[in-house]
N, C-alpha and C positions, 0 to 999 in steps of 0.2 A: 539485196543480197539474200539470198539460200542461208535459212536459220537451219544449223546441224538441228536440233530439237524433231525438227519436220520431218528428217530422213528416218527409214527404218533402220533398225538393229538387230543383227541377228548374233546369236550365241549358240556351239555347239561342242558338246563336250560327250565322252562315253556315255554319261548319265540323261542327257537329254538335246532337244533342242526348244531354245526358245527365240521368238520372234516380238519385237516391240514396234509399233506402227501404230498410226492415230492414238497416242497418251495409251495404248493396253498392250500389254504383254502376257503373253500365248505361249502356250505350248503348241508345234508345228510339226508333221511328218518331217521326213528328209526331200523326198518329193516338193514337198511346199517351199519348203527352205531353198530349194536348190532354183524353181523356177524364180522365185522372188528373186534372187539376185542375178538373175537371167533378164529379167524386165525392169524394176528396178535400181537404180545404186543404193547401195546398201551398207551401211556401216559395218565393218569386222574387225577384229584384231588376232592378225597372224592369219591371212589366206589361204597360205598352203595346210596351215596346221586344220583349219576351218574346213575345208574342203576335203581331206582327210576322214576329219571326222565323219563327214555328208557321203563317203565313198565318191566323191567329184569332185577329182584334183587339180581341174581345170578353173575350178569356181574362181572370179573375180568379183573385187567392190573397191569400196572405198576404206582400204586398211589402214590405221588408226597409225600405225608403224613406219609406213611409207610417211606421213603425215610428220609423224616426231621426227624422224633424219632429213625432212625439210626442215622442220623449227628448230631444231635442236640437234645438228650435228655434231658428234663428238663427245657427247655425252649419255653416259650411261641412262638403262633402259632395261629391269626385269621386262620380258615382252610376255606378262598378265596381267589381266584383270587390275589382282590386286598390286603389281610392281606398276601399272599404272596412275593406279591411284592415288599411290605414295606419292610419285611421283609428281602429280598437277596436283596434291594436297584438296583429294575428293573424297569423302564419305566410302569406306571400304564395303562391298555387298557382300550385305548376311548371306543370302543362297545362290545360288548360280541362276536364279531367272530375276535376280535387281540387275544383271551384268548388261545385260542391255539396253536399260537407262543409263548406267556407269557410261557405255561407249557415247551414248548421246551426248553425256555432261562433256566427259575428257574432249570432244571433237569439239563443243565452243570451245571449252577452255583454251586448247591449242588454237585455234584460229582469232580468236581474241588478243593471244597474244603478238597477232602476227600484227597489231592493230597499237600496241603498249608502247609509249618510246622506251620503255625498260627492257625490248626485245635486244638481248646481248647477240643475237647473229643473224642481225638485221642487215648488213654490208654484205653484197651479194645476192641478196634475196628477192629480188625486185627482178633481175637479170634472168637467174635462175628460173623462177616462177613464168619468164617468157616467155622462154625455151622449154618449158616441160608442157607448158597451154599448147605450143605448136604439135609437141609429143603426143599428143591427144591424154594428159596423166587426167585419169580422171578425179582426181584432188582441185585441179585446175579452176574450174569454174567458182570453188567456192576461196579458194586463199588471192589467185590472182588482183581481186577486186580489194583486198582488204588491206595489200601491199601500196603504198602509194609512191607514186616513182618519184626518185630521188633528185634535187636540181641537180646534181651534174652526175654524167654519166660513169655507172660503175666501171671500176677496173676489173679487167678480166685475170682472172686466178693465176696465170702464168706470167703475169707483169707484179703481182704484188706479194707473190711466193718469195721470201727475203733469199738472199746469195749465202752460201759461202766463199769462204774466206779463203787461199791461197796460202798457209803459213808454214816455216822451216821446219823441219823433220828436229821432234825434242828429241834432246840428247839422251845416252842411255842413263838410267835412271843411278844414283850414288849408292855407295857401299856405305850403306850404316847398318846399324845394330839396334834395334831397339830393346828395351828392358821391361820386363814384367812389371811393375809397377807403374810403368806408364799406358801400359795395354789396358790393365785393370782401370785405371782412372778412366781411360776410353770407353772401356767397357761401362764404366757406371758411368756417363755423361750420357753413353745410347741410352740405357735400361730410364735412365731418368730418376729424379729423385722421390720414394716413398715405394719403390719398385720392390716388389718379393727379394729376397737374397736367394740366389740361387747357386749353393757351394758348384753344382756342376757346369754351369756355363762358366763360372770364374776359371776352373781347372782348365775346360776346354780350351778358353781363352789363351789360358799360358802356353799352353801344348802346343797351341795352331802358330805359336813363335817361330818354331820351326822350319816354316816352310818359308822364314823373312829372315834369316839370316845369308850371313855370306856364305858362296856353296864353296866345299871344303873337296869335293872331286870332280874328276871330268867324268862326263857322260852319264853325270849322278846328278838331279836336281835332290834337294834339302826335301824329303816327303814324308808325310805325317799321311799314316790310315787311322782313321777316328770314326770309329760307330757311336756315337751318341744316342741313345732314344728318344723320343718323342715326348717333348714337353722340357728336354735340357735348354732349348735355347740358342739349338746351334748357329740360327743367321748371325745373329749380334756377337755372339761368341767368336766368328770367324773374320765377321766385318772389324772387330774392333781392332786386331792386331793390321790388316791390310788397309784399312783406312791409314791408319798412325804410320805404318810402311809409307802409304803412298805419297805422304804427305811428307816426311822426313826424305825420300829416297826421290822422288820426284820422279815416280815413275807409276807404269798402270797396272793393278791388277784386273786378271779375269775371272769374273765369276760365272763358271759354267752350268750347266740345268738342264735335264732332259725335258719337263715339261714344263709349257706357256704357264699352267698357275703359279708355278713356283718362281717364272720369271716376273710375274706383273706384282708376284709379291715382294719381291728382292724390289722392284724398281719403288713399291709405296717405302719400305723402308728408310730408304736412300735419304728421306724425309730427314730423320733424324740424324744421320750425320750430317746435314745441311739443311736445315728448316727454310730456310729461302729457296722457294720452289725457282725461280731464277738460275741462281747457285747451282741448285741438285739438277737443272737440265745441263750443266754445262758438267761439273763433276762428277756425274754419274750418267752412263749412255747404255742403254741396252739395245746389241746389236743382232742382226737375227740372218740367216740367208737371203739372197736378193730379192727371190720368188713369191718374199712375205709384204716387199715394200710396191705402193703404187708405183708405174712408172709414168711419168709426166709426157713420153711421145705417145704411149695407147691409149693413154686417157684424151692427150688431143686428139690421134687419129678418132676416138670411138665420140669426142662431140662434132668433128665436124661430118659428120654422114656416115664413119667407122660401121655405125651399130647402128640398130634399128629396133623399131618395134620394145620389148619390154626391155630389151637390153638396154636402148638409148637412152631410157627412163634411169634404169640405175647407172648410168656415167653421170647424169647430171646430178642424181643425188649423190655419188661419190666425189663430184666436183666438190659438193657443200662441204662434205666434209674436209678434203684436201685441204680448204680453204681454213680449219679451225684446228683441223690434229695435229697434233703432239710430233709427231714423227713420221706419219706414213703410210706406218705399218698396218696392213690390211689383215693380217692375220694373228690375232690375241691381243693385238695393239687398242687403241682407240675406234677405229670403226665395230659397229654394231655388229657383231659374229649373228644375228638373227639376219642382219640386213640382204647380203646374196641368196639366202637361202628364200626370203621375200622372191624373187625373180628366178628359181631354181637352177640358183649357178649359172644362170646365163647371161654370160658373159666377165663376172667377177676373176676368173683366170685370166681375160685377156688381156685384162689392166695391171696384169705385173708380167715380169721379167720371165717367165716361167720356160723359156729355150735356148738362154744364154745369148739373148742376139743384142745385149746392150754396143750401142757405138760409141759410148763414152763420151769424148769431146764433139764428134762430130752431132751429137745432138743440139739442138736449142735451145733444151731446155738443163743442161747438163751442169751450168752453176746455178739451178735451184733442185735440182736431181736432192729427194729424201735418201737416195743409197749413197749418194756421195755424198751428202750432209753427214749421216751416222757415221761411215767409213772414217771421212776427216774428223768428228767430234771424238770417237774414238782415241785418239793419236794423245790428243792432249787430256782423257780424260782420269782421272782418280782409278775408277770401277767402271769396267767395263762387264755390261751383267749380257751372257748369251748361253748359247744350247752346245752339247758335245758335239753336234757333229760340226757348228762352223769352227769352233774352236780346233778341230783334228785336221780339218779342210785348214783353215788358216796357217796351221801349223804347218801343212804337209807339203801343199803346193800352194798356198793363195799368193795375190798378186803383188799382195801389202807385206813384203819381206821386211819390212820395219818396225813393223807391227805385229812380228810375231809374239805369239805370247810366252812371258818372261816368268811371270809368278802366276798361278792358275790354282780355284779352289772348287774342285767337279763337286759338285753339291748334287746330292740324287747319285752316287758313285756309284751303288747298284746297277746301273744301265750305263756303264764303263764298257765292259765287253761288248754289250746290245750295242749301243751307237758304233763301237770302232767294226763290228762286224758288219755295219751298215755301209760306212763311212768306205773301207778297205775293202769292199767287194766288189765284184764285175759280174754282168750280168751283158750280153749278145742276141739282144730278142729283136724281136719287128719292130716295138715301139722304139727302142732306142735307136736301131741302125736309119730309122726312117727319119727321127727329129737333126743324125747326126748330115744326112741327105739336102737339109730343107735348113739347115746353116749354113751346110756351102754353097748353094744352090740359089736359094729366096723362092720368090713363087713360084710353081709353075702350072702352065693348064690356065686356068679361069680362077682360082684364086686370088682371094684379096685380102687388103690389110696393110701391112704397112713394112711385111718380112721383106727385108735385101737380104742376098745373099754376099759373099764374099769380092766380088768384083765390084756391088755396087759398094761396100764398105769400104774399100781399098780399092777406087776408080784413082784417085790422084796418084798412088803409087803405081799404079796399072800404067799411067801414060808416064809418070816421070822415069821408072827404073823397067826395062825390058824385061831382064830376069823376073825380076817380082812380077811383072803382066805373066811370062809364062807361066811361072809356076799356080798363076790365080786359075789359069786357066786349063791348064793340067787337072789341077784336084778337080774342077767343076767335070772336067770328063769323066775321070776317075771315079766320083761318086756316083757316076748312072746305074751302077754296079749293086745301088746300096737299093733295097726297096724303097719304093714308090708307092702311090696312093692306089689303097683298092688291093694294097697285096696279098691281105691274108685273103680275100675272095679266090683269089690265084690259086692259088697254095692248097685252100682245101675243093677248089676244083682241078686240080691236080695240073696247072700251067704255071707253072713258075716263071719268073724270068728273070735272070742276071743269076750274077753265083751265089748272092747273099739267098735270096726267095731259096735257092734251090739246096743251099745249106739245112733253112727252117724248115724245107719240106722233109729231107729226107728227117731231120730232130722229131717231123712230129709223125712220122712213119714208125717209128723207131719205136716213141712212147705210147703208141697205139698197140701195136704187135704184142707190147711187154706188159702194158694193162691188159690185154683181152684176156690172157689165162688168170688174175686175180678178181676178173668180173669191176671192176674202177672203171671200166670205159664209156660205160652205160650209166653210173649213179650221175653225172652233171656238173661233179667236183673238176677243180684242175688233178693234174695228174703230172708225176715226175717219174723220172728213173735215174737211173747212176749211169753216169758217160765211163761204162767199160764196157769192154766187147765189145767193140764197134761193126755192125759189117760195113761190107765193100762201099757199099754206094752212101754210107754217112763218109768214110775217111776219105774216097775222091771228091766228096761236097764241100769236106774241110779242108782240103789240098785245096781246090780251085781258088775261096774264098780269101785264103790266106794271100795266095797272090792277089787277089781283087783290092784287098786292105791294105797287101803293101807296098802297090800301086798308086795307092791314096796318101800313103803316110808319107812318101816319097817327096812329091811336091809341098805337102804342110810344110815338111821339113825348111825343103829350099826356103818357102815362104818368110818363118820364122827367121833363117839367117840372114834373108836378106833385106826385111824388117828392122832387125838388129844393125843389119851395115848403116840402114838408111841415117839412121837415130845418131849413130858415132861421125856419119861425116853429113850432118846435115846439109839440104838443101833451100834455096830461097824461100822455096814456099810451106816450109816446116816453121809453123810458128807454134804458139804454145798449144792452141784447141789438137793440131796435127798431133803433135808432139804423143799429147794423151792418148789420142785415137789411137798410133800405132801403140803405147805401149802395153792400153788394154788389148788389141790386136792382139801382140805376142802373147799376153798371160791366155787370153780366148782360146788363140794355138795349140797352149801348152797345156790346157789340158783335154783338146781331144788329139791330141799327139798318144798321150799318156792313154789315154780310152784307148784308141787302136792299138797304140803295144799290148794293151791288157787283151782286148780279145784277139793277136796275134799270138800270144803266149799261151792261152785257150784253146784255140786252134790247132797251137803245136801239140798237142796233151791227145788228140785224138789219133787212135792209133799208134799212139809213141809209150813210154812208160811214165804212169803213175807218179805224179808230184806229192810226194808222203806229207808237203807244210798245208797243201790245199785241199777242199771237197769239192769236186767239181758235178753235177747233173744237166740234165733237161728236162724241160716243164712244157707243157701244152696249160695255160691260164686258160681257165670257163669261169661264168656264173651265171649256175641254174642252167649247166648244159651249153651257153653260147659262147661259142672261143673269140678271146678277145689280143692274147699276144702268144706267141710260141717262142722259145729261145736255150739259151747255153748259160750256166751260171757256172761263178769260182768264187769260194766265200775260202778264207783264211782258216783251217783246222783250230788254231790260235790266233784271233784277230789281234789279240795283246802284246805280238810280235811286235809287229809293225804301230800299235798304239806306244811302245815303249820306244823305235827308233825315232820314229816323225815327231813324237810329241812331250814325250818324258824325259828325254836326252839331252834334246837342248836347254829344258826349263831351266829355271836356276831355284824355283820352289813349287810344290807341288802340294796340294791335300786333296786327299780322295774322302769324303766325310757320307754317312746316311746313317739312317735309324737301323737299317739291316745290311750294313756293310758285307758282315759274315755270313751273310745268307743263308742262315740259321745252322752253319757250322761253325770251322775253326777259322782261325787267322789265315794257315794256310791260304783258305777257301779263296777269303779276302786280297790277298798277296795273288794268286794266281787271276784272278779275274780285275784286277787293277793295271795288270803289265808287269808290277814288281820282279816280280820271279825272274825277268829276261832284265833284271838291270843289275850290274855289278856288284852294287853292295844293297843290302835290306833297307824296310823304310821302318821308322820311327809310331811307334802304335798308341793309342791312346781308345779308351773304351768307360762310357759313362752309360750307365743301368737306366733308364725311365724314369719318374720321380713318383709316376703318377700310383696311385694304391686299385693295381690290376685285381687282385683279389675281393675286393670290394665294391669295384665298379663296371668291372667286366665278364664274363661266362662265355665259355666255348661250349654250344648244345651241338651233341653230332647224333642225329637222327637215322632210325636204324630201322624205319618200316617204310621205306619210299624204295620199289623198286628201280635200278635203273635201268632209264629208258622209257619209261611212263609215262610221257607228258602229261597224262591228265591228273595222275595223283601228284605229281610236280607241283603242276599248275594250280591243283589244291591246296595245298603244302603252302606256295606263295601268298596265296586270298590268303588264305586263315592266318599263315604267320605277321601279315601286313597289315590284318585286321585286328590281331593280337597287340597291335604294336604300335593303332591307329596312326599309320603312316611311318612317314619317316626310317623308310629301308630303303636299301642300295642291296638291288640284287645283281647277284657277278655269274655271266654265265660264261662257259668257253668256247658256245658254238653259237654263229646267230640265228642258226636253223632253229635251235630250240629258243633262244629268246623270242623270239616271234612268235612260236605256238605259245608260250604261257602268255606273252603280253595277251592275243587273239583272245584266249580263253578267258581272262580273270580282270581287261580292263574294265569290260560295263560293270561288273559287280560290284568291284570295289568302289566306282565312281556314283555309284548307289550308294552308297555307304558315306560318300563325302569326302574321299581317297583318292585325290588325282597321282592316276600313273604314266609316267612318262617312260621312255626307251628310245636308247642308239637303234639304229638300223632300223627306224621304225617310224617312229615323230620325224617330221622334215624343219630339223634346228641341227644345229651344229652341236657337239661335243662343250663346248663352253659355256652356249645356253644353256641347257639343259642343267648344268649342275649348276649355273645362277637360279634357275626355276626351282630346281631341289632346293638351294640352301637358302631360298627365303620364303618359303613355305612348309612348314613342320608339318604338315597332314601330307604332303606330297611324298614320292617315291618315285626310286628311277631306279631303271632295268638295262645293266650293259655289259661287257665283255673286257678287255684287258687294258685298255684304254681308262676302266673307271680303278681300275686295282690299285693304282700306284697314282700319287701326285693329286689325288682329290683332296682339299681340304674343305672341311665342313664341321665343323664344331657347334657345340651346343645341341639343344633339341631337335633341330633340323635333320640329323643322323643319329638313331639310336638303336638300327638292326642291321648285321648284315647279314646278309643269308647267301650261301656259295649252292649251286646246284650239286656241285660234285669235290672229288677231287681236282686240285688243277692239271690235269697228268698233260704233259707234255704231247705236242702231236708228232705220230712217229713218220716226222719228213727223213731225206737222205739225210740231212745234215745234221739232225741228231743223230741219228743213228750211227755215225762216224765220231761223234763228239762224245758220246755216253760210250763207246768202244773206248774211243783212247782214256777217257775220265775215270774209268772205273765200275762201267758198267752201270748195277744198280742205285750204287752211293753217288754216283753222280745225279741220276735224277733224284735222288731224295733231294740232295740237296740244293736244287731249280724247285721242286713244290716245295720245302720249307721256305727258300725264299719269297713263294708266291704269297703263301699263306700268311706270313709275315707280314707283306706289303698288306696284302688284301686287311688284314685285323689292323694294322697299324690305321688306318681310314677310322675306326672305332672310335678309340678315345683322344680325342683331341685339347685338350685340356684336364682341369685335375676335374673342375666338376658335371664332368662328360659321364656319362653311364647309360651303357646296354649289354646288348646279346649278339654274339656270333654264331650263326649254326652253318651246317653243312648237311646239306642233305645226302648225306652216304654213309649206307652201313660198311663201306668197306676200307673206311677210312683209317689205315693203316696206324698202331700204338707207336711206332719209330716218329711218324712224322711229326708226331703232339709235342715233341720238342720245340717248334716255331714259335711257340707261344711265348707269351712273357712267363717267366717263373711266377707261381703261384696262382696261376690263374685258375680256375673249377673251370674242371672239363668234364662232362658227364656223358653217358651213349643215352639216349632212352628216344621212347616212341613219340612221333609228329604231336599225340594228344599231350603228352607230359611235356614237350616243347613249350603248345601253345600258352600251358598255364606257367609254366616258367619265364617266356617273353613277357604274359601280364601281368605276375608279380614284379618282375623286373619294374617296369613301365609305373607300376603302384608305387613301388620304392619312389623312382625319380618325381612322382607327382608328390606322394609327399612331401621331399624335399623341398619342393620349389614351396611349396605351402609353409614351409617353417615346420613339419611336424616331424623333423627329423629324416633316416634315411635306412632306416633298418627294419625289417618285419618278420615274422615269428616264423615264417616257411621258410625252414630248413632245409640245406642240401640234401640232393639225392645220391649220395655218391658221388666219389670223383676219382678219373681216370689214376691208377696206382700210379704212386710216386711224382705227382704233380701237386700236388695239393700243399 
């Protein structure tokens, strides 16, 4: 057998590359580097990130990472060096040229283990390692041999994927009352005994009762708004009263979340109300959109000839994992978020649900289906932990009308409006009218895969009810209407065809004309305008249309009811798998029923007057100048409308809770972006201060000699303050144009230095790595956009700078610009940047013995908006050089501390912003 020891290693990072072959290790051009694994296999870890580095992004080897999700699917993986190490419990390298003996050791280690009977995901692996030898994985030749085939033959992952269970719909949940004195004991059983007392999670606790009594009006759920700060406690705080509901009332709450950290944090939690990890899968279910779960027919279509080439390679390693996760879930779940991006997203979409074409019963694999596992584990569970928008979907139109949610606590309530603006909007582009074409349709042309369209999904009712044959086969005409592939080529060669193409042509006529005099046509950006004033040839494009669409919506129609007949007076060959099919069928119907009313209703608005509840425009999407959708959007003026009828109405309890509820105003603020304001009577408020001593552990630096728009004094600004602060910033920018030129400018430097920087839009990792890479590395630093502002948690040393490029000013699309009209004009955006600002510094101190710096590079950082801050905090203006020494006194402080030599030092403030202090 091929000793890894033998193979080369190659490591390549801003600061260097180094190469280890025959026992020495070398520094190596890029050149060298690049042929080497061109002729040799070559040991690496992280491909794409490797070849990035090398400028050849094509580069292959033998990644250490594809290596771990053979041996160890399902389990966590910093994917470095050093989160390798930890990892196989190997000697961590002092500099970055030991890392290429590091890769040597890790590659036995791993393939030794493949060799250990204490390999715990050994079952499968033998099968696996077959099938990826035939794939040409070039892993193959050295694990294959070390696998020894097992006496009797493995079962294939879709024979030993366990069922669920079929069980009666639970009854609605009891009318009890629980009491504070029993919440609190709940409360201290979570916290645990010898736990800090924390007077404000106890308060919260009582508060959040509220939303678990019996409701006392129609069309009112029982609502608490709770801004808590950061470090009150509010998981446990919230969980204690809804555990104790759930369990007395016998029924589920929802805990909702805008972003995956805060849900995979809720799910570790869960621990503690049920320490029997057993227990906590069954009383606790986090549920997520279907889009997010494997699906068990694309995963077979793409093993048996689906996929090819590096794709085929990652189904078989998603097989592995299928075979060990937890739930599914391919996205924030248990599979490796480094791992697609291993294969550059190719093909990791095709193995979920991502076009709505599940066939429910009629699948094979549909009683081991993970979407219908969750769904059902749902029904009977305690806490149900998911994100606002399925929770508003669920609410609104979902299929599971059983399941709608009863009691509900949006956790992250801050991004209340953001999701329902999401959620309740319509949008009429190519991409969508084309996905809506190739659902009722299935393939057509030379396309492959495994898409049916509507006829073959509903063949049995096709021959058994005539009606329902006609009408399958009406829509399938009807849609020829919708674009087709290759359209936008059409469109900007000026042939359209059918009324939809010739809709989007005349849209992107329109927004061309209307850019050309503000000079937007030419910069590369997408570009919008407001759908008023229409001329002639857009309003006869949206006249044709409309009959095209409701030509189409015609037959759905029939379909749906006659769907519905079949169900009520069944026939022989309707048994239960049937049964299912049609009646995800009708929910399938029902909501691109719902789509075509929406852009029927769209349609009607062109030329006709003005909807004073909506903002309606059109967009030509580019990047970097190539147009990639054109279309008609309708976003809600007020999405809070419609969030208060669909969702607030029927609940029976509600908590809206965040650290920045108020969005660095009033209650109002809070009240109108929750939905409140559109419901009958007021909610019940509660508000608890931070605990943590902002005055002493934190600083707002607003630097006032960085011109904007300088990238290179920017990008100076970044080095020095990073270096100030040896690592450990989280830089926020709001364009990714310029995150890119500082990254370009000040990575090699800093990695000279011994300062790995990472960045969104930049590094080829997903949003989830990257901040795993940040927070287990305290010299690291990462560079991103709005994405990092909100919902990163990173506590301790690992985060001790934030540095914002600017103000976060809002971009002025149509749709603010309508919204800051009706809002109030200027106090409406102040109060969108103090929320930002808020979010953005709340990332800072995460604990009590947390302590850094917040700067902002803008001198024009307006005295109104210094309110965001926590009270007390020292806010000073002064120059990039008074910064730098202020970041490394900070940093001096915190080193002391950890040294025992206390936490205070004799530099004196420089002033602070009036009346803050």
């Amino acid at each position: 057998m091929i000793d890894p020891a033998a193979l080369p290693a190659l490591h390549a990072s801003h600061g260097g590359i180094w190469l280890r072959e025959g026992g020495r290790t070398l520094g190596v051009a890029k050149g060298q580097a690049i042929a080497q694994t061109a002729e040799t296999p070559t040991l690496l870890l992280n491909a794409p990130l490797t070849g990035q580095r090398l400028g050849y992004p094509d580069l292959n080897g033998l990644d250490l990472l594809e290596l771990w999700a053979f041996v160890h699917p399902a389990r966590f993986l910093v994917p470095t060096p050093k989160g390798l190490a930890e990892a196989l419990d190997l000697p961590q390298p002092a500099q970055e040229g030991d890392i290429p003996a590091l890769l040597q050791m890790a590659a036995r280690a791993l393939l030794d283990r493949l060799e250990s009977p204490e390999w715990k995901e050994r079952e499968g692996g033998w099968t696996a390692a077959q099938a990826l030898h035939r794939l040409r994985w070039p892993w193959s030749p050295l694990v294959a041999p070390r696998i020894s085939r097992p006496a009797e033959a493995e079962r294939w992952l879709f024979s030993k994927l366990p069922e669920w269970e079929e069980a009666a719909h639970r009854p609605a949940p009891r009318t009890v009352a629980i009491e504070e004195d029993a919440v609190l004991a709940q409360l201290d059983s979570l916290t645990g005994p010898g736990a800090e007392p924390r007077p404000g999670q106890r308060a919260y606790a009582a508060a959040a009762i509220e939303a678990f009594r019996p409701r006392v009006h129609r069309d009112q759920p029982n609502m608490l708004l709770a801004e808590a700060g950061t470090g009150i406690g509010k998981t446990l705080g919230y969980l204690a009263p809804a555990s104790l509901w759930a369990s007395q009332a016998q029924g589920t709450v929802w805990i909702s979340t805008y972003t995956k950290a805060l849900q995979r944090q809720l799910d570790r939690e869960s621990l503690r109300l049920f320490p029997d990890p057993a227990t906590a899968a069954r009383r606790v279910v986090v549920r997520k959109g279907r889009e997010n779960y494997l699906c068990l027919l694309n995963l077979e279509d793409a093993l048996q000839g689906g996929f090819s080439g590096r794709a085929a390679i990652l189904a078989q390693l998603v097989a592995r994992w299928a075979a060990f996760s937890k739930n599914g879930d391919m996205v924030g779940g248990d599979l490796p978020g480094w791992l697609p991006t291993l294969f550059r997203r190719n093909g990791s979409t095709a193995l979920t649900d991502r076009r709505g074409e599940c066939i429910y019963a009629g699948c094979p694999h549909y009683r081991k289906c993970f979407i219908e596992r969750s769904a059902r584990a749902s029904a009977d569970a305690d806490v149900v932990i998911a994100n606002h928008a399925l929770v508003m979907i669920n609410a609104a139109r979902g299929r599971e009308t059983g399941q709608r949610p009863q009691r509900i606590v949006f956790d992250e309530g801050h991004h209340l409006f953001d999701a329902a603006d999401s959620t309740f909007s319509v949008a009429l582009s190519g991409q969508e009218a084309i996905e809506l074409r190739r659902w009722v349709m299935g393939p057509e042309g030379g396309s492959r895969g495994r898409r049916r369209g509507l006829a073959a999904r509903l063949s049995d009712l096709a021959s058994y009810d005539e009606e329902g044959g006609d009408a399958i086969r009406a829509a399938v005409d009807a849609v020829r209407a919708l674009p087709a592939d290759d359209w936008l080529k059409r469109i900007v060669a000026g042939e359209p065809f059918g009324a939809i193409e010739t809709l989007l042509a005349a849209v992107r006529g329109t927004v061309f004309a209307r850019a050309a005099d503000s000079g937007e046509a030419d910069a590369g950006y997408g570009l919008e305008t407001e759908l008023a004033e229409p001329d002639g040839p857009l309003v006869e494009a949206a006249q044709e249309a409309a009959i095209a669409l409701d030509a189409l919506l015609k037959p759905l129609v029939r379909l749906s009811k006659r769907l519905e007949a079949v169900l009520e007076d069944a026939p022989d060959w309707l048994d239960g798998a049937a049964r299912a099919r049609i009646e995800g069928a009708i929910g399938s119907l029902g909501w691109r029923r719902d789509l075509i009313s929406a852009w029927l209703a769209l349609l009607a608005r062109i030329g006709g007057p003005a909807d004073p509840d909506f903002v309606d425009w059109m967009t030509v999407d580019r990047v970097e100048g190539r147009e990639y959708d054109i279309g008609l959007h309708r976003h809600w003026l007020d999405p809070t409308r419609p969030l208060a009828e669909a969702v607030l109405q029927p609940a029976q309890g509600v908590i809206v809770t965040s650290a920045t509820l108020k969005g660095g105003g009033d209650w109002s603020n809070a009240e109108a972006r929750s939905g409140v304001a559109h419901l009958p009577h007021s909610a019940e408020r509660f508000e608890a201060a931070s605990p943590f001593d902002y005055p002493d552990r934190a600083e707002v630096l607003i630097v006032t000699d960085i011109k904007r728009g300088d990238i290179a004094a920017m990008s100076g600004a970044y080095a020095r303050l990073i270096e100030a602060s040896g690592g450990g910033t989280l830089g926020l920018f709001t364009a990714i144009r310029r995150l890119r030129a500082v990254h370009a400018r000040i990575a090699d430097r800093l990695a000279r230095a011994g300062l790995p920087l990472y960045a969104q839009h930049v590094d080829p990792m997903d949003t989830g790595t990257l901040v795993d890479i940040f927070r287990d590395d305290p010299r690291a630093s990462l560079l991103g956009t709005d994405a990092l502002r909100d919902g990163v948690d990173v506590p301790g040393h690992s985060l001790r700078l934030v540095v914002m490029e600017g103000v976060p000013w809002s971009k002025p699309t149509v749709l603010h610009a309508a919204r800051r009209l009706a809002g109030g004009g200027s106090a409406y955006d102040d109060r969108l940047i103090r929320a930002r600002l808020a979010q953005a510094f709340g990332r800072l101190i995460r604990r009590a013995e947390d302590k850094g710096s917040f700067v902002i590079l803008s001198a024009a950082m307006p005295s109104r908006l210094l309110s965001a801050f926590p009270p007390g905090t020292p806010i000073r203006r002064l120059t990039l050089d008074e910064a730098i020494i202020a970041v490394s006194a900070k940093m001096q402080e915190r080193d002391m501390q950890d040294a025992g030599l206390g936490d205070r030092t004799t530099l004196g403030h420089q002033g602070s912003e009036p009346g803050m202090r």
